[in-house]
PAVEXSE-278424 format. One record per residue: residue number from 1; x, y negated, z of N, C-alpha, C, CB in turn; residue in one letter. Coordinates in Angstrom, 2 decimals, padded with zeros to 5 digits. Last residue first. Glycine has a CB too. Example, Ala and Ser with C-alpha at 12.3 -4.5 7.8 and 13.67 -1.06 7.14 Angstrom:
% residues 2
 resi      nX      nY      nZ     caX     caY     caZ      cX      cY      cZ     cbX     cbY     cbZ resn
    2  012.85  002.25  007.08  013.67  001.06  007.14  012.90 -000.03  007.87  014.08  000.60  005.72    S
    1  013.19  005.69  007.80  012.30  004.50  007.80  013.20  003.30  007.80  011.31  004.47  009.05    A
***
This chain:
% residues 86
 resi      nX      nY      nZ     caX     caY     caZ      cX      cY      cZ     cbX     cbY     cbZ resn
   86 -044.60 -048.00  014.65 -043.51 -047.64  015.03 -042.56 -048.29  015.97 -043.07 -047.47  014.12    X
   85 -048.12 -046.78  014.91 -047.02 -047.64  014.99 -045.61 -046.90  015.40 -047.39 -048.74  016.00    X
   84 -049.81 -044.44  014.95 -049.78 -045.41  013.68 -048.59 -046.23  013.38 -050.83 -046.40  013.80    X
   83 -048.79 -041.73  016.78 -049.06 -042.79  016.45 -048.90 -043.60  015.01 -048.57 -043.22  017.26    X
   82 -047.58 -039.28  016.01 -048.60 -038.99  016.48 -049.30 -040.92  017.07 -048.16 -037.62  017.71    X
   81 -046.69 -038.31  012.97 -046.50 -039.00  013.71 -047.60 -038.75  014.57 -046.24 -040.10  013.25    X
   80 -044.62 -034.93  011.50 -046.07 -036.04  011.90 -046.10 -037.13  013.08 -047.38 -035.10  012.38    X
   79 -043.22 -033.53  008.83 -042.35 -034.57  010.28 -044.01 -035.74  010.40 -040.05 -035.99  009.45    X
   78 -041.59 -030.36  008.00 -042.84 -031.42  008.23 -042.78 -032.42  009.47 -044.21 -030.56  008.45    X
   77 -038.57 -030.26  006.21 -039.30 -030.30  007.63 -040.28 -030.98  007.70 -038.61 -030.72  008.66    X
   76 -038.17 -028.70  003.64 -037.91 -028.93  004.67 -038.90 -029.25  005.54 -037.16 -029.62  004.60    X
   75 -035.79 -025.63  003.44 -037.05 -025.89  003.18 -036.63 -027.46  003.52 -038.29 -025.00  004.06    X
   74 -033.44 -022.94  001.53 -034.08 -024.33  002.24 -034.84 -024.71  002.09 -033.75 -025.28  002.26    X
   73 -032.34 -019.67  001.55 -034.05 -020.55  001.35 -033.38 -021.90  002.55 -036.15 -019.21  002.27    X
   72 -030.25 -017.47 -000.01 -030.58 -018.41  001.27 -032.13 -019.03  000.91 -029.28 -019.83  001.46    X
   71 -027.86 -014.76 -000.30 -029.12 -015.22 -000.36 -029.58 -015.84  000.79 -029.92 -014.29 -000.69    X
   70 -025.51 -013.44 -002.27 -025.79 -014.37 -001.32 -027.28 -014.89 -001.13 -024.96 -015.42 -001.60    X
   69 -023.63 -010.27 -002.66 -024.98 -011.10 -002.48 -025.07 -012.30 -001.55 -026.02 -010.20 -001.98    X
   68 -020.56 -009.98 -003.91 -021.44 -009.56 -002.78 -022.49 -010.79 -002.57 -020.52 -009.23 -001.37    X
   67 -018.65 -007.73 -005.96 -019.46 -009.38 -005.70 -020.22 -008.74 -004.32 -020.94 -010.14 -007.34    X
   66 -015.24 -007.89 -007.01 -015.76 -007.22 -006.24 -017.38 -008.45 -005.92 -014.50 -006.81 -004.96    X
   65 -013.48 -008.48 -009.04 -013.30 -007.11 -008.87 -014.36 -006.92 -007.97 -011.93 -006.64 -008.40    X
   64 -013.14 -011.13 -010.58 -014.86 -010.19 -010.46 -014.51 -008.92 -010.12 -015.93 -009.98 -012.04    X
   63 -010.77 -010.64 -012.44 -011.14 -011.55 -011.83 -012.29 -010.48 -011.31 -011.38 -012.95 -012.62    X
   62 -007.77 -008.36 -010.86 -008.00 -009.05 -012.12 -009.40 -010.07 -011.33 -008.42 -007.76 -013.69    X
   61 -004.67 -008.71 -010.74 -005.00 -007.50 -011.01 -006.73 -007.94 -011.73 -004.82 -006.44 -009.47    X
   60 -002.92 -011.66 -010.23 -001.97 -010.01 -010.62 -003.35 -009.11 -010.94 -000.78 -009.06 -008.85    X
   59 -005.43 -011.05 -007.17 -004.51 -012.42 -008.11 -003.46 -011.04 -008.42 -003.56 -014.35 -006.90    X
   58 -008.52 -010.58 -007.25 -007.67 -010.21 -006.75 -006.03 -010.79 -007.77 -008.12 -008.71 -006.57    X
   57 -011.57 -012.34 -006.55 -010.78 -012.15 -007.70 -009.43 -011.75 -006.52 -010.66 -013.68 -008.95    X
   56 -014.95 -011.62 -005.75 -013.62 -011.42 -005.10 -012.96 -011.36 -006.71 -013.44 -009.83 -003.89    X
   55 -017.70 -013.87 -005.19 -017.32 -012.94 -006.09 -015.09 -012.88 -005.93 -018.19 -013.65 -007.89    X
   54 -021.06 -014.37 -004.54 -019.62 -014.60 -004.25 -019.13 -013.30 -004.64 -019.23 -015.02 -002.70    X
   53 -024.00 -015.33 -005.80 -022.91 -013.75 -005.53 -021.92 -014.67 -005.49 -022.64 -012.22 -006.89    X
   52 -027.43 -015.97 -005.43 -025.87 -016.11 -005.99 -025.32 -015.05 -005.49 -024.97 -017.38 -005.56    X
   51 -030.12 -017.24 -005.23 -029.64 -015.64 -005.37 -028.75 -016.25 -005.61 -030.13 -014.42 -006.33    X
   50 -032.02 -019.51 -002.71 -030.72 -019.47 -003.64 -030.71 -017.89 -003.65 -029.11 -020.29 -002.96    X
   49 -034.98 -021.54 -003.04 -034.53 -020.39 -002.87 -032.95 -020.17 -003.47 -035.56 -019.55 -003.44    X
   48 -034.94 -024.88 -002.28 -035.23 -023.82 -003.01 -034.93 -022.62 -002.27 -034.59 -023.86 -004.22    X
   47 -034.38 -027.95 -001.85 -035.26 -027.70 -001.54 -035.32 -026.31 -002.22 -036.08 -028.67 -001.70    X
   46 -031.00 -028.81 -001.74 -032.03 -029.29 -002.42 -033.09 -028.06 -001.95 -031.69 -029.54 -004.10    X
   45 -028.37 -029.23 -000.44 -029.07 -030.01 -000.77 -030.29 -030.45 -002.02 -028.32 -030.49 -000.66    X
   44 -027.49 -026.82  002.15 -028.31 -027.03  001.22 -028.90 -028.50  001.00 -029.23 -026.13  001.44    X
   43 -024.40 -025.74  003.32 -025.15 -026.88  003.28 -026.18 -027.51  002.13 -024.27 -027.67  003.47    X
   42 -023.02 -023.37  004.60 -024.11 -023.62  003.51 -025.05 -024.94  004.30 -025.18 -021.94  003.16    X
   41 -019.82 -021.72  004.86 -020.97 -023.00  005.57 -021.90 -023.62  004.34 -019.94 -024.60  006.36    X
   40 -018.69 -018.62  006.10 -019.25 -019.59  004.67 -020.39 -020.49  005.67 -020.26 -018.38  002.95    X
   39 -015.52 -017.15  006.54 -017.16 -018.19  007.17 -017.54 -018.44  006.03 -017.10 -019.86  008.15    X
   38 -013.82 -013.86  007.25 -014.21 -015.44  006.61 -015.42 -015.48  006.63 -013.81 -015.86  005.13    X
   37 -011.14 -012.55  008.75 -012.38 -012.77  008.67 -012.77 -013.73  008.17 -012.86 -012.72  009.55    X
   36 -009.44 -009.52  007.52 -009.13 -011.40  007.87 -011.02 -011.60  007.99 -008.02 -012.76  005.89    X
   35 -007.01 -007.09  008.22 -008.30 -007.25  008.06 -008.40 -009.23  008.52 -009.22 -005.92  009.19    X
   34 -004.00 -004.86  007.03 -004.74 -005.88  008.08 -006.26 -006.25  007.48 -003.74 -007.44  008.27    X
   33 -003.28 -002.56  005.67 -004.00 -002.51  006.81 -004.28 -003.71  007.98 -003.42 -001.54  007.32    X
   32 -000.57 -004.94  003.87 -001.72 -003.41  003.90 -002.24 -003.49  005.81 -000.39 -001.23  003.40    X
   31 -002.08 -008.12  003.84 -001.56 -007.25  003.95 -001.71 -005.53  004.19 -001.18 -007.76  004.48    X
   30 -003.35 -011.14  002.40 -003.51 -010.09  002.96 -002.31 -008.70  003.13 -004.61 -009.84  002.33    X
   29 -003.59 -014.06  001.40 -002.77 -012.46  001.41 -002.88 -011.96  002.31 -001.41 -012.26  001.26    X
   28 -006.08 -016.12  000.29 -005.47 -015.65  001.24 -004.52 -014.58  000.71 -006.38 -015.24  002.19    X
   27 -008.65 -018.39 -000.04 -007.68 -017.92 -001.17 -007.05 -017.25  000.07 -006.69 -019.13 -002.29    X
   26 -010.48 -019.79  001.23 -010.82 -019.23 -000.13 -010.08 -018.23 -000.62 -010.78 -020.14 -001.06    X
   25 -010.88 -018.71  004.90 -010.23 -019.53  003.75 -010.77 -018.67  002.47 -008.38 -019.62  003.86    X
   24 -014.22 -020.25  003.71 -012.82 -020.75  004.61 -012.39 -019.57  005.46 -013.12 -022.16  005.76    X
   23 -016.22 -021.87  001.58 -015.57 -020.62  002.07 -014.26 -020.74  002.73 -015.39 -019.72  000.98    X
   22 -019.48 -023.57  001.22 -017.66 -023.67  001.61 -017.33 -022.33  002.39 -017.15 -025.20  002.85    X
   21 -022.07 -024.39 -000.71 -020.81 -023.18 -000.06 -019.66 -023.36  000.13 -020.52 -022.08 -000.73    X
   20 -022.33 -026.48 -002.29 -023.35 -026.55 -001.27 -023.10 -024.82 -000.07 -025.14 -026.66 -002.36    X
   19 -020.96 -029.00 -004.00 -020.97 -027.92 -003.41 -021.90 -028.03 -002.57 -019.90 -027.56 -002.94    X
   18 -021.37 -031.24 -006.39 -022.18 -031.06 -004.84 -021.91 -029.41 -004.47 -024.24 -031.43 -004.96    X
   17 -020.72 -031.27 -009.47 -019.65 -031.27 -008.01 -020.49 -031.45 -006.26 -018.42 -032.98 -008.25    X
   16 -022.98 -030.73 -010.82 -022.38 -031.81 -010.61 -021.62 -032.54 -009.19 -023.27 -032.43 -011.04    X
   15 -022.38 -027.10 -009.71 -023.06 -027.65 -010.30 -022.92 -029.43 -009.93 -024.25 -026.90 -010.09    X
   14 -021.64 -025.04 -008.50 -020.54 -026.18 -008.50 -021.23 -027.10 -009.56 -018.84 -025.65 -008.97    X
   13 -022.10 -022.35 -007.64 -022.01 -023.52 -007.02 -021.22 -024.68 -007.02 -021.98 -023.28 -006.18    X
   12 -021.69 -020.30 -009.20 -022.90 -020.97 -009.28 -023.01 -022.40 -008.63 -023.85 -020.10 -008.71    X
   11 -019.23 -018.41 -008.28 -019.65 -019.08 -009.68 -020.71 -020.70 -009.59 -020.67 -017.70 -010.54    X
   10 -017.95 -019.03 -005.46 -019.43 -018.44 -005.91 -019.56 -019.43 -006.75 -020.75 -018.27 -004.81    X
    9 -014.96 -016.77 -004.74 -015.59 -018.20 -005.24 -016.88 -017.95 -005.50 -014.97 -018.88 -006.55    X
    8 -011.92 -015.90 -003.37 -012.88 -015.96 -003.13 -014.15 -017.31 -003.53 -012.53 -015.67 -002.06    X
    7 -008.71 -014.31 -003.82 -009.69 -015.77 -004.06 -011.09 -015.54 -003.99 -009.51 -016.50 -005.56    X
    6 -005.85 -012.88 -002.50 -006.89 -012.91 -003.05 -007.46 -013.83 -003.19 -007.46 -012.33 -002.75    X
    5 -002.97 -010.88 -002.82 -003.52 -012.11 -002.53 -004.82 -012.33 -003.42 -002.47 -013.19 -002.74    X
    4 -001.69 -007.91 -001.34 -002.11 -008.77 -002.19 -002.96 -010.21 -001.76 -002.82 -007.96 -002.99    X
    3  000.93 -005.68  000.32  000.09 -007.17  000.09 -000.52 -007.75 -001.20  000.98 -008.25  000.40    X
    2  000.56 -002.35 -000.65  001.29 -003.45 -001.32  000.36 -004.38 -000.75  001.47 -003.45 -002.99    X
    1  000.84  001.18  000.00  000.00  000.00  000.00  000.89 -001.24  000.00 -000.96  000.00  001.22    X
***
């Protein structure tokens, strides 16, 4: 077993540069038999359902070796007053 280095990206989200997935970290090496843990912070700015896939490129070997489902729903918030005035 050989270190490799890897990248981690979700195609879909990069639509007029508003990310709305931050992966931390994106890019890493890894080593044989170690294990790394990574976050994703989803900051939805727009009102939907999301299907995407984050998707593992392994650097030297190749892109899309590996995807794994992402699935979110933003809503938002019903906001009632309980007076007229503010």
């Amino acid at each position: 077993m050989v270190p490799f280095k890897f990248h981690l990206r979700i195609p879909l989200d990069s639509k007029n540069n508003e990310k709305e997935f931050e992966i931390k970290p994106e890019s890493y090496e890894i080593g044989p038999g170690d294990t790394k843990e990574i976050s994703i912070k989803f900051t939805p700015r727009h009102k939907k359902e999301y299907f995407m896939v984050m998707v593992l490129d392994i650097e030297g070997v190749g892109k899309d070796m590996k995807s794994i489902p992402l699935i979110a729903k933003s809503d938002v918030p019903v906001v009632k007053l309980s007076t007229r005035e503010i």
